[in-house]
N, C-alpha and C positions, 0 to 999 in steps of 0.2 A: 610470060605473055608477050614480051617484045614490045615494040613502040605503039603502044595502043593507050588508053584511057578508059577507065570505063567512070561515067558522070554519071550521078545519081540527082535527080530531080529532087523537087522539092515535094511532088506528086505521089514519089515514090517508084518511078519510071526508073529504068538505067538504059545509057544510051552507051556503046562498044563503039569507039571512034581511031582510026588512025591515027590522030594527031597525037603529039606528045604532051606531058604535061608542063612542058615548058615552053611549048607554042602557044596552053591555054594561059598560064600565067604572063606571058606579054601581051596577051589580045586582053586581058581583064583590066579593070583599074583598080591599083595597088590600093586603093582607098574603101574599095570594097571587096575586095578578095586577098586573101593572105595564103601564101605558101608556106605553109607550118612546117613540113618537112619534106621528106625527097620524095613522098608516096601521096602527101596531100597539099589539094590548091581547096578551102575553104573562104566559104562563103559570112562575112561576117556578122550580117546579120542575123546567122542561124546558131551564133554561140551562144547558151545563155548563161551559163558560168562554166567554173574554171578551177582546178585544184593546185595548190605547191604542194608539187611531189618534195621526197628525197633530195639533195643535192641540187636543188633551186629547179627542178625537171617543173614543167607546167603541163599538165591533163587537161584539154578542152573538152566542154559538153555540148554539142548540137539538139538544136531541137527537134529530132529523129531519134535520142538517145542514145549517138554514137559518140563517143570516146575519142580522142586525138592524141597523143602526145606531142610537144614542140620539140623538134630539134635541139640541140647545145648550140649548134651556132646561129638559130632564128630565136633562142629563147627570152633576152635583154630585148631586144626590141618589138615581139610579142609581149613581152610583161610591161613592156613601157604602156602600148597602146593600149593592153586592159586594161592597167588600171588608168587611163587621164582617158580614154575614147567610151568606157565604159563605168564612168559612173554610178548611172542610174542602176547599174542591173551588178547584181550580189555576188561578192565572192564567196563563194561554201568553201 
């Protein structure tokens, strides 16, 4: 697809944007948005748990019922922030 994005609302809209998603991950704040991997910039209050794969790999769940996986080299400080930022809400 080349330097494009496609964002998916929370409405369930998708908007097809020029931008990269590495222009959207500097305009967001790191506090509320996490770049999981080289394909996803999520939004973190739409995770509501989280699986330990295999070999320490971590599976995000959004509340759309899509699937994530983290990166190897996002996955320690992903799993840091689950579990001390996310408390209240269960790890399956």
């Amino acid at each position: 697809m080349g330097n494009y994005t496609m964002v998916y609302l929370h409405d369930g809209r998708k908007i097809l944007t020029s931008k990269t998603l590495k222009i959207f991950g500097k305009m967001m704040p790191s506090e509320t948005f996490w770049r999981v991997n080289k394909t996803h910039l999520i939004r973190v209050q739409e995770i509501v748990a989280w699986h330990d794969l295999p070999k320490s790999a971590i599976r995000l769940i959004l509340t759309n019922g899509f699937t994530c996986d983290v990166s190897r080299r996002r996955k320690t400080r992903i799993k840091f922030h689950l579990t001390h930022s996310f408390l209240n809400k269960q790890n399956v």
